[in-house]
N, C-alpha and C positions, 0 to 999 in steps of 0.2 A: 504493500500500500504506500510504502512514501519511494516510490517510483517518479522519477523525473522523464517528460518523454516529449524528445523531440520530434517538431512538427514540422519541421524543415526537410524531410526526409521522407520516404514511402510513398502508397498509392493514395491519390489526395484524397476520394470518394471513400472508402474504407474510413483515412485515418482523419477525416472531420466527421463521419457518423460515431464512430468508436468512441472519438475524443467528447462529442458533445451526449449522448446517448444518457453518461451520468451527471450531466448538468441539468438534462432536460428532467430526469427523474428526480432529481433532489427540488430542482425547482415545483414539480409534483407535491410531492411531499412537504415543502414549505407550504404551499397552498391550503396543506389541512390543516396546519395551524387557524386560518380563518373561517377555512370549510367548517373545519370542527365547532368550530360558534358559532356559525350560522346555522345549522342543523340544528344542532342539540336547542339553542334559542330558539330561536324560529318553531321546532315540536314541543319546548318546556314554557315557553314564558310567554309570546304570541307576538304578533303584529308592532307594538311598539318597540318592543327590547330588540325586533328585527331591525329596523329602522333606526333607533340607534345606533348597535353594531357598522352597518353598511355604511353608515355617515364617518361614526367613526374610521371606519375601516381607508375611506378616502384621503382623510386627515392622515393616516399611516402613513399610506402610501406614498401621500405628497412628503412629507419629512423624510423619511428613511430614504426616497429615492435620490435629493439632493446628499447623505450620504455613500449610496449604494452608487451613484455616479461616482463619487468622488475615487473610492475602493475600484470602478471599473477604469479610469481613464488610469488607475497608475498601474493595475494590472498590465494595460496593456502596454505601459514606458518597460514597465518589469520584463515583460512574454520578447521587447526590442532584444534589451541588454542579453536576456540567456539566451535568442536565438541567433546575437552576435558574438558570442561567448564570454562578452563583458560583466563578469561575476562580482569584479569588486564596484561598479558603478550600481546593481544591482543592490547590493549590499547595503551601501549606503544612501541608495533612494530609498530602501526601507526604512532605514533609520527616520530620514529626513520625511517623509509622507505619513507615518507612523504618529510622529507629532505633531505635526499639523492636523491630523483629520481628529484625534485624539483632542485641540482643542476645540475644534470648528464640532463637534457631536455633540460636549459638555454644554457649549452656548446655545444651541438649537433645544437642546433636552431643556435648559433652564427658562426659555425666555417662554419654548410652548408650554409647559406648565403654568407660568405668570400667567397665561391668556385662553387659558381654558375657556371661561367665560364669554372671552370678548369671540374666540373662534365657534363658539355652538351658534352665535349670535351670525357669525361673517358666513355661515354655513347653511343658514336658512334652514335648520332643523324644527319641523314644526315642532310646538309646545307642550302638545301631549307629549313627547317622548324626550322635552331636552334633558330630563334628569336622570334619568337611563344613558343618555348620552354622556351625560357631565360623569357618572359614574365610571361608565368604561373607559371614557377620553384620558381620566386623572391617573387610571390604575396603565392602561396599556404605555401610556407616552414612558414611561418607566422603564421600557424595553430599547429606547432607541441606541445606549452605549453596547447593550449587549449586543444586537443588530452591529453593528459597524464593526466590533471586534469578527464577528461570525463574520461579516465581508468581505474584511481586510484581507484577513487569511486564509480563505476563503480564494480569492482574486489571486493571491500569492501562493496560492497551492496550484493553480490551474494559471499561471502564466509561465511556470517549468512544468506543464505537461501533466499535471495531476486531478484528474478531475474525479477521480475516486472519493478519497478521502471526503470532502464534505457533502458529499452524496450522505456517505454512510451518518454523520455528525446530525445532517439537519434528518434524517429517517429516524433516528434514537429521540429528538428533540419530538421530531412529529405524533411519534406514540406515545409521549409523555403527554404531550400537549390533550390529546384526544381522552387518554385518562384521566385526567387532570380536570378537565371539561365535567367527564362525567361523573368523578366524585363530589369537584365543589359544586356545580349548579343541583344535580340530582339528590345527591346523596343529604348534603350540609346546606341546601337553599340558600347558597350565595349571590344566585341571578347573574347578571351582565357580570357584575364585579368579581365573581369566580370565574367567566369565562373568561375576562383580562387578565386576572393573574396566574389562570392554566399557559395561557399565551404567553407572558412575562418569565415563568420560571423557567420555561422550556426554550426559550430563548435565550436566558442564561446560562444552561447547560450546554446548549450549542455554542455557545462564546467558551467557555471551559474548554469544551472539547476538541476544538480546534486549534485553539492557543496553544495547550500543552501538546496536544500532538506535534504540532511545526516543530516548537522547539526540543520534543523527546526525538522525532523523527528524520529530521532536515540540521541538525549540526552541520553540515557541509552549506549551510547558507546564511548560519547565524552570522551577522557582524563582529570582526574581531575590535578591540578598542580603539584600533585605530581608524576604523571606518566608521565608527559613532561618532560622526562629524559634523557641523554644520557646513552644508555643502550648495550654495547661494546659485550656480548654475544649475545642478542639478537638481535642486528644489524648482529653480525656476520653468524647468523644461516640464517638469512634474506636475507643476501648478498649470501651465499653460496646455497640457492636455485636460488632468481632472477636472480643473475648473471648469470646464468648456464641456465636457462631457455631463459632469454635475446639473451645468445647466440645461444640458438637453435633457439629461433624465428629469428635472422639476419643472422645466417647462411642459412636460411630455402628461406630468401628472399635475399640475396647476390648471392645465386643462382640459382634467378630467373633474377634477376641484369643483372647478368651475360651472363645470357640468352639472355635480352632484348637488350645487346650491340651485341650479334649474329645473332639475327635477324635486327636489324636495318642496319649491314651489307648486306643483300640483298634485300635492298632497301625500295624505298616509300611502293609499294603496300603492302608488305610483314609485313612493320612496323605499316601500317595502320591497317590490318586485324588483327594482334597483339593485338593491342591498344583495338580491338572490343571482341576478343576472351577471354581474362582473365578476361573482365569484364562477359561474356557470365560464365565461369569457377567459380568466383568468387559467382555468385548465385546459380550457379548448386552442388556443392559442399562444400560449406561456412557454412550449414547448419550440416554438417558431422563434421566439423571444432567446432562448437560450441556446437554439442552433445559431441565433445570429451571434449573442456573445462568444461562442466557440468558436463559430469564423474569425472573429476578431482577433483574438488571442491566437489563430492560425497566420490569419495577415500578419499582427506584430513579429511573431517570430521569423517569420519569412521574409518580413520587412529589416528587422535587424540584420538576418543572413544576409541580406542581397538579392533573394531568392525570387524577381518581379515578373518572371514570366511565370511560374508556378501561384504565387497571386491571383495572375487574371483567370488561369484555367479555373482555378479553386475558385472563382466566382461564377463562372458560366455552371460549372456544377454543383455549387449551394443553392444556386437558384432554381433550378430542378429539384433538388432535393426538397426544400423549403415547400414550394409550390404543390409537389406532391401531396404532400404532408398537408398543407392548408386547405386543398379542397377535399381530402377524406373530411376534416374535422368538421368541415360547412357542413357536408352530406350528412354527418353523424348529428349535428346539433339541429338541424334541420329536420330532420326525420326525429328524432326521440325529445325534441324541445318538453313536451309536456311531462313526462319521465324525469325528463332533468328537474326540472322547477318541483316535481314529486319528489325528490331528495331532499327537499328544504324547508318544504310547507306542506301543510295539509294540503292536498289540491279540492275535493268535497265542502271543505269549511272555509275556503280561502280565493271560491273561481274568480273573481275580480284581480286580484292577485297575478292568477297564475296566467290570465287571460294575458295582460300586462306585459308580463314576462314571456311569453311565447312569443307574443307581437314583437318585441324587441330582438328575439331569438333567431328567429326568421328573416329578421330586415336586415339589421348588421351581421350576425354569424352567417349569411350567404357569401362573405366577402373577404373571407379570410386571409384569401390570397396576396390580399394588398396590404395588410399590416407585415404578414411574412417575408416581400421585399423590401419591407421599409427597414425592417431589425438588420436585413442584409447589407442595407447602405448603411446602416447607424454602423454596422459592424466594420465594413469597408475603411469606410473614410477614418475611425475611432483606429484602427489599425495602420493608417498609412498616414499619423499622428497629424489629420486635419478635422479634428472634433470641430472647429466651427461650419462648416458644412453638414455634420449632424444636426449641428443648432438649428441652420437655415433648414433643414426638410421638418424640424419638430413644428417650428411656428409656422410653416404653411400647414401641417398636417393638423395642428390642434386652431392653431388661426382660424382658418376655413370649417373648422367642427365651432368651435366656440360661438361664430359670426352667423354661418348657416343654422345653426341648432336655435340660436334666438331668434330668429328671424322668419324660419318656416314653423318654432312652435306658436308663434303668436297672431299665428292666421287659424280661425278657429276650425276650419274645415279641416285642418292638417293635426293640429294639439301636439301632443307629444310623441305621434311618430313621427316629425320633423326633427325632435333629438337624436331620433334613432338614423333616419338617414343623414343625416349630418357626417356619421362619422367612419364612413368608409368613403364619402365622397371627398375626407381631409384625407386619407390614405393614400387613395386616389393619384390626385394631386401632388403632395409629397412624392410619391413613385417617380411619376413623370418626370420630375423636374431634377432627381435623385439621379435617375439615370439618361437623361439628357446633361446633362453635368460630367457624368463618368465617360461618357463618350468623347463629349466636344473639347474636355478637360485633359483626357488624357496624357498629351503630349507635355502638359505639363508635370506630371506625378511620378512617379517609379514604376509604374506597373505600363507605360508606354514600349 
């Protein structure tokens, strides 16, 4: 398991399905962390404590992803250095990214706590349920340092080739999570506030269990004292990819945010089935999300080697792959939409609900295939260290969702399936201009 594996090498189809295979699955598995609370609420406590969750759930997202950017863009500085064999720069990016993100989590965890209140408020959580919300909001945010440890290393394990290891970490976390769940809300009626801190401890454990693994496991990459250094270029080159990246990922979920306070404006029902459907999204298409990460971490390495014509082929063939892959999962959500949203809610006690949820299921999960290119470009470009072209496809792709989703819900003939088409028509768009870019650009990048 603490196997280092270079990507710079072998049969490139093989060794990007291999490599990402255990990204896609742990990424799985983290998912039941929230699965797991949306189920078990949703069958134990009803309609409101759902509706909180899922609001909450947004709010997560949005925070932790401005970390989990930050942990991807030095992955991929990291995946440069080992794929150029440059170990002691390596070495000491970790030092110097390490502290950095270690402050930048503290001030995030502290300041969204101060504002608990003022954010159920910025969130448009209607009122029957803000205190449900206020509950899970105070106990979950509690998770975001253990999050960023679990990223860091995480990112650092799988940019020398290890994508093993926090497969297995966040699986252990995941079954903890899910029992966890089911003793405190069941057993001891702790409500939302047992499902947050089944989520919290087991997200702690995942930070456990990764940190000391690296360091019982990877000795051959720990920093010697001389490379615990402050090191002003290589910080900088560090900061100018994460940062950049960081901001793709929170502009990416800011306007989903965004989202999420448009639908909470038409009400319970709408915000419940909400709550049900991005978690339904999140596993249908999460998996697309983490083959792109693994291209990415392919590019870098590749991109350190020198390696730019194995680059291009590796993207003519993730894009097959990817594509593949995204229209089973349409057909799949397509076909069993009602099935699904039955995992979460009563469908008998709740058809308003579910109705809701199918409707959304069917508009956007028809169009899988265009979020799946777009992780491939974020992937691309985040690898051939021009994260501000990720930036530029996030704000047309959430831009165009954000602008269109106001705009055709507020014609009443349309209502709230104008959110739903909104957001593959931002995909869309992104694509296009993603890969109209990669083409007419080429002669300027490595991969010409």
């Amino acid at each position: 398991m603490g196997k280092q594996r270079d990507l710079t090498k072998g049969n490139i189809g093989s060794t990007l399905i291999l490599f990402s295979l255990p990204m896609i699955a742990g990424n799985i598995l983290q998912q039941m962390y929230n699965v797991a609370d949306t189920v078990i609420v949703g069958h134990t406590i009803g309609e409101e404590a759902l509706s909180a969750v899922g609001s909450s759930y947004s709010l997560m997202v949005f925070l932790t992803s401005i970390i989990i950017g930050l942990t991807m863009g030095s992955g991929a500085v990291f995946a440069q250095f080992f794929g150029g064999g440059n170990i002691t720069d390596l070495k000491k990016g970790m030092v110097n990214s390490f502290v950095l993100m270690s402050v930048i989590s503290v001030v995030i965890n502290v300041i969204s706590l101060l504002l608990v209140d003022n954010l159920i408020i910025w969130l448009n959580i209607p009122t029957e349920v803000s205190e449900y919300a206020k509950i899970y909001m105070t106990v979950v945010l509690y998770g975001i340092i253990p999050i960023f440890i679990t990223n860091y290393f995480s990112a650092l394990l799988r940019s020398v080739g290890n994508s093993v290891v926090p497969l297995i970490f966040v699986g252990l976390s995941a079954v903890t999570n899910i029992i966890l769940d089911l003793v405190f809300i069941i057993k001891f009626d702790m409500g939302v506030g047992g499902a947050a801190w089944a989520t919290v401890i087991s997200q702690i454990l995942s930070a456990l269990g990764t940190g000391i693994y690296f360091f019982a496991r990877f000795k051959n990459l720990l920093p010697s004292k001389s490379e615990i250094v402050y090191s002003p270029e290589l910080l900088k080159y560090i900061i100018s990819n994460s940062v950049l990246t960081s901001v793709q990922q929170s502009i990416m979920n800011l306007g989903i945010l965004m989202i999420q306070g448009l639908v909470n404006s038409f009400g319970l029902v709408v915000s419940a089935a909400f709550a049900i459907v991005v978690k339904i999204d999140a596993i249908a298409y999460f998996p697309a999300q983490d083959f792109g990460n693994a291209f990415s971490i392919f590019v870098s390495q590749n991109f350190g080697g020198k390696k730019y014509d194995r680059i291009k082929t590796g993207f003519r063939q993730a894009l097959l792959i990817s594509s593949v892959f995204c229209v089973l999962a349409s057909v799949f959500v397509n076909v069993f939409a009602k099935e699904l949203m039955g995992l979460f809610i009563d469908t008998s006690a709740h058809g308003a609900v579910v109705k809701t949820g199918i409707r959304y299921l069917r508009i956007e999960g028809a169009f899988y295939v265009g979020i799946g290119v777009l992780f491939l470009l974020y992937g691309i470009y985040r690898g051939l260290a021009k994260p501000g072209m990720s930036v530029v496809l996030t704000v047309i792709s959430l831009g165009t969702r954000v602008v269109l989703a106001n705009i055709l819900s507020g014609f009443s003939s349309i209502g709230v399936i104008g959110i739903w088409m909104a957001i593959p028509i931002g995909w869309v768009l992104a694509d296009l201009v993603g890969l109209i870019y990669y083409k007419r650009k080429s002669c300027m990048s490595p991969i010409a």
